[in-house]
Structure formats: C-alpha cells, structure tokens
Rosetta silent file (secondary structure, phi, psi, omega in degrees, C-alpha in Angstrom):
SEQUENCE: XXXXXXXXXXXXXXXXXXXXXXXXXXXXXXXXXXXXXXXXXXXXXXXXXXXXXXXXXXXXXXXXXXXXXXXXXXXXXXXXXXXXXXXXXXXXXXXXXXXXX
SCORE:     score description
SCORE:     0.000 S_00000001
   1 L     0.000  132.604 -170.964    4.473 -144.041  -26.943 S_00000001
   2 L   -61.062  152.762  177.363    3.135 -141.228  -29.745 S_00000001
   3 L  -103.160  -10.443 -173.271    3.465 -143.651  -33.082 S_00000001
   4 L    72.941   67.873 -173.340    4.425 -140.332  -34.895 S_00000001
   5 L   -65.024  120.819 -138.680    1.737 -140.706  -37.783 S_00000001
   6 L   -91.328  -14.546 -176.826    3.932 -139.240  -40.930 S_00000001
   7 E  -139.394  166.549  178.508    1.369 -137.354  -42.914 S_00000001
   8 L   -65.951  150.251  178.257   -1.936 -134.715  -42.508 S_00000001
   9 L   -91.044   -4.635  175.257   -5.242 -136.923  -42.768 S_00000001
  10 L  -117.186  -38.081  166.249   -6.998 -134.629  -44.550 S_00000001
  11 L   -72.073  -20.873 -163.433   -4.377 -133.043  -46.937 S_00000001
  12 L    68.716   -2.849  170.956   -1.768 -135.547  -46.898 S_00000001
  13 L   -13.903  132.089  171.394    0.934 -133.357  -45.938 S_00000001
  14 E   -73.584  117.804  172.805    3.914 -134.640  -44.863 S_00000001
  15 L  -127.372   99.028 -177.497    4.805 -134.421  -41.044 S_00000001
  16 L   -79.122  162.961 -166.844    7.837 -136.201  -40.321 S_00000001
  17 L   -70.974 -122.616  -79.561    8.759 -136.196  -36.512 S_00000001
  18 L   -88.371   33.729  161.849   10.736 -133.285  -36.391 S_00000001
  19 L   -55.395  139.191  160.578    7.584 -131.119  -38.242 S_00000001
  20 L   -79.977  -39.764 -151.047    6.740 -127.996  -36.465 S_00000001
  21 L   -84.508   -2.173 -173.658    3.858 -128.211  -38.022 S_00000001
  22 L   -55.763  163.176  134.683    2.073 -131.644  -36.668 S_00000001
  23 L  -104.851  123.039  169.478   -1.251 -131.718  -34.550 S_00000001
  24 E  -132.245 -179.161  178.838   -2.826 -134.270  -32.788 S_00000001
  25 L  -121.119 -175.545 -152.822   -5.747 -134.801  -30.591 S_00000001
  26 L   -85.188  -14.442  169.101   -5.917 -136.902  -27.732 S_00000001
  27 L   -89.278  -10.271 -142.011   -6.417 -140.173  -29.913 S_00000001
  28 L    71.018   29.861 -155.964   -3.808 -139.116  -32.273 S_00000001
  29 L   -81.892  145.954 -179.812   -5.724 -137.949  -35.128 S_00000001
  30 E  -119.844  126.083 -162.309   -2.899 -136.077  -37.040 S_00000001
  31 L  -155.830  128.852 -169.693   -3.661 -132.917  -38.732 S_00000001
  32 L   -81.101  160.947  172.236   -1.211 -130.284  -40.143 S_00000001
  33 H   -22.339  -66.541 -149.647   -1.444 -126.370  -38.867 S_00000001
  34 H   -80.813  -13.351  167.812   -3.270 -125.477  -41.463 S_00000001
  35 H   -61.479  -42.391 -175.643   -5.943 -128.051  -41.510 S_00000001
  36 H   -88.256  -65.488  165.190   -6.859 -127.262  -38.039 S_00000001
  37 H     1.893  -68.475 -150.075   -6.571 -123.696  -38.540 S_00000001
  38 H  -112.381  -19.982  177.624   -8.388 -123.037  -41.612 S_00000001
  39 H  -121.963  -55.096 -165.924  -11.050 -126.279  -42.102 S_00000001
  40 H   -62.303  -64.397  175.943  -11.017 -128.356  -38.825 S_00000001
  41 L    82.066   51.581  169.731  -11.136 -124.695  -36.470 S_00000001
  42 L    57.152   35.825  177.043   -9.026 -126.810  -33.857 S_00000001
  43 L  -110.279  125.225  131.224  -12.349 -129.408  -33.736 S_00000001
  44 L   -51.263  101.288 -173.554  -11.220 -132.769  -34.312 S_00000001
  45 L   -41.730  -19.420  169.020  -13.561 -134.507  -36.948 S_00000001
  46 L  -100.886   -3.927 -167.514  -13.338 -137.965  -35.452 S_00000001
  47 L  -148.411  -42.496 -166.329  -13.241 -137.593  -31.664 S_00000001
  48 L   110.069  -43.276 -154.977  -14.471 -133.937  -31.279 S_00000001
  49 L   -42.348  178.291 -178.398  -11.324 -133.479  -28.991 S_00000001
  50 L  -102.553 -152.549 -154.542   -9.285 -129.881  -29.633 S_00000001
  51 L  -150.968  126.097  177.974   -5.824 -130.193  -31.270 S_00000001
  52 E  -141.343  161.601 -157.484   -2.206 -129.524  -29.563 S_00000001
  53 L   -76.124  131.555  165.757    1.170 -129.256  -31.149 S_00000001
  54 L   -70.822  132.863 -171.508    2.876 -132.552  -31.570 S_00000001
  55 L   -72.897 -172.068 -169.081    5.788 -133.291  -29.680 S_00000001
  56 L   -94.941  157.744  142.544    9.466 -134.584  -31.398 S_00000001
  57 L  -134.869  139.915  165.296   11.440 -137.605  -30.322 S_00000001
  58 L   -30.289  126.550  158.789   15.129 -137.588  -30.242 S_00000001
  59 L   -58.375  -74.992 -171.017   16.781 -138.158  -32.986 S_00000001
  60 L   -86.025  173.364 -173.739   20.259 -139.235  -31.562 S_00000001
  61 L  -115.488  127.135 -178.613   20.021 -141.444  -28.368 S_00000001
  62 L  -132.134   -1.244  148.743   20.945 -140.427  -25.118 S_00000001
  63 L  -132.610  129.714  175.743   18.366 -142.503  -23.515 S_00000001
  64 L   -12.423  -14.951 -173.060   16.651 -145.777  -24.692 S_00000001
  65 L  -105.465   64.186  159.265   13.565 -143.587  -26.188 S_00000001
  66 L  -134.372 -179.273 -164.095   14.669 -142.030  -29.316 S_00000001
  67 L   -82.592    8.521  149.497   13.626 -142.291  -32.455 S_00000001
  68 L   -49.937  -60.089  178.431   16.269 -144.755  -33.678 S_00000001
  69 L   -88.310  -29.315  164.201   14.629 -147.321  -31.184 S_00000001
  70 L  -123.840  120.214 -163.067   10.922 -146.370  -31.785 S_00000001
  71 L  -112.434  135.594 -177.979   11.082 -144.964  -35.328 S_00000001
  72 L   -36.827  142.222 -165.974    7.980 -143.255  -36.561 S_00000001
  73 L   -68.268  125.863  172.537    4.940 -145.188  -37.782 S_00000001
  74 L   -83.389  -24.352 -169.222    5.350 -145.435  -41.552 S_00000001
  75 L   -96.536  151.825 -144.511    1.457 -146.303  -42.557 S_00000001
  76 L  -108.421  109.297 -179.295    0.067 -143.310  -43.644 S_00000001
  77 L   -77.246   60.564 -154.953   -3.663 -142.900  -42.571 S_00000001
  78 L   -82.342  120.151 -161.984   -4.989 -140.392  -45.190 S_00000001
  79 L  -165.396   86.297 -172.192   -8.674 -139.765  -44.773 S_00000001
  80 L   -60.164  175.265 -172.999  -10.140 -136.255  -45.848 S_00000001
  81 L  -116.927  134.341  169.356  -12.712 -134.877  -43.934 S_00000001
  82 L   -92.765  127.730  158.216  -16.344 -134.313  -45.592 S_00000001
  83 H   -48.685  -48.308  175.994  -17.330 -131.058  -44.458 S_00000001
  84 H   -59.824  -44.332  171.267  -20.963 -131.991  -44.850 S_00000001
  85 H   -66.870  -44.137 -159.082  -20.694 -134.272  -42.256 S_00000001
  86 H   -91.627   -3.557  161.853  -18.105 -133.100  -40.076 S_00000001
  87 H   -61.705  -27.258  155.467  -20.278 -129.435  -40.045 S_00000001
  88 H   -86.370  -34.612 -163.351  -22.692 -130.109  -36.858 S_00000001
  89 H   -66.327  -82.704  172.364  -19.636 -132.127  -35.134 S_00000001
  90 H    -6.487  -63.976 -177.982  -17.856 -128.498  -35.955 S_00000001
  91 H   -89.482   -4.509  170.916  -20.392 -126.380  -35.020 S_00000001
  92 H   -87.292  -22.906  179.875  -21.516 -127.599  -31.377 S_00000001
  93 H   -98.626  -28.755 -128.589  -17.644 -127.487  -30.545 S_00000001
  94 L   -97.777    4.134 -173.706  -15.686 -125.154  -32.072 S_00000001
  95 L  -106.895  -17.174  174.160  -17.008 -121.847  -29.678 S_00000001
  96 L   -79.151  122.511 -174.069  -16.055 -124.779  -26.600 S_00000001
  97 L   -75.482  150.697 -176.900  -12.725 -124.999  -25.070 S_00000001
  98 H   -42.509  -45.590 -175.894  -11.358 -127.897  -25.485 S_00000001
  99 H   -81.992    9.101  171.679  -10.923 -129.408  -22.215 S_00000001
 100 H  -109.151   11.342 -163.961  -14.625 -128.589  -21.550 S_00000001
 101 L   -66.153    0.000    0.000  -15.972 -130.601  -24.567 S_00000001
C-alpha cells in the first residue's frame, strides 16, 4: 500500500493525496511536477528510477481501502537534492528511458 508521503523532498511542497501534482519513483521517492520537470529531468536522485504520476486513494469508502482506513503517512521526509552530487547520477540517465535504466 502507497504510504502517500505528504510533501516534495526537495521543495517541500505540499502533496496531499488528492494532489495532481505528486510523483513518485518506484521506491516512493516523492517529488512535485515541477521538481522533476525543471531540476530532477524525471531522474530520480536516490534510486536513478524515472518518475510517474502518483495515484489517489478514496476518500469516502466503498471498499475496505480508502483513505479513512489507510490515511496518508504524516512524516514528512524533506531532503533537497545537491545538484553537485546528484549531476553524474543525472547525466548518465536522463537521455535513458526509464524502464531501460
């Protein structure tokens, strides 16, 4: 089950589950649009992985799974990304589609 992490890790943004705007990667690294967009370039700085739009969970419950019964992870992992570092990780991926990484 996605923990919903509530904010971007490098901006701090908020992304509450019903954000349009969440991203994760296949570990759950959470990153807002624009973070992957305009600094990340859909590379995830901690795994490499690419970045896809996070899904929602139900609000109201019409099955046992909604966010009532697993309610979004409240601790907020906030952890900018140095560029200096995260700049070779960047550049060996970012011309590679993801799922060939």
């Amino acid at each position: 089950m996605l923990e919903l992490r509530p904010i971007c890790e490098n901006c701090g943004k908020d992304l509450p589950n019903d954000s349009n705007e969440a991203m994760i990667c296949t570990f759950e690294c959470t990153f807002c649009t624009e973070c992957v967009s305009n600094i990340l370039r859909n590379v995830c700085p901690n795994c490499g992985g690419g970045f896809e739009k996070r899904p929602t969970r139900p609000a109201e419950c019409v099955t046992p799974d909604c966010l009532k019964n697993f309610p979004a992870k409240k601790d907020k992992k906030f952890r900018p990304v140095v560029l200096e570092k995260f700049k070779p990780l960047q550049e060996h991926y970012h011309d590679v589609d993801p799922r060939k990484r």
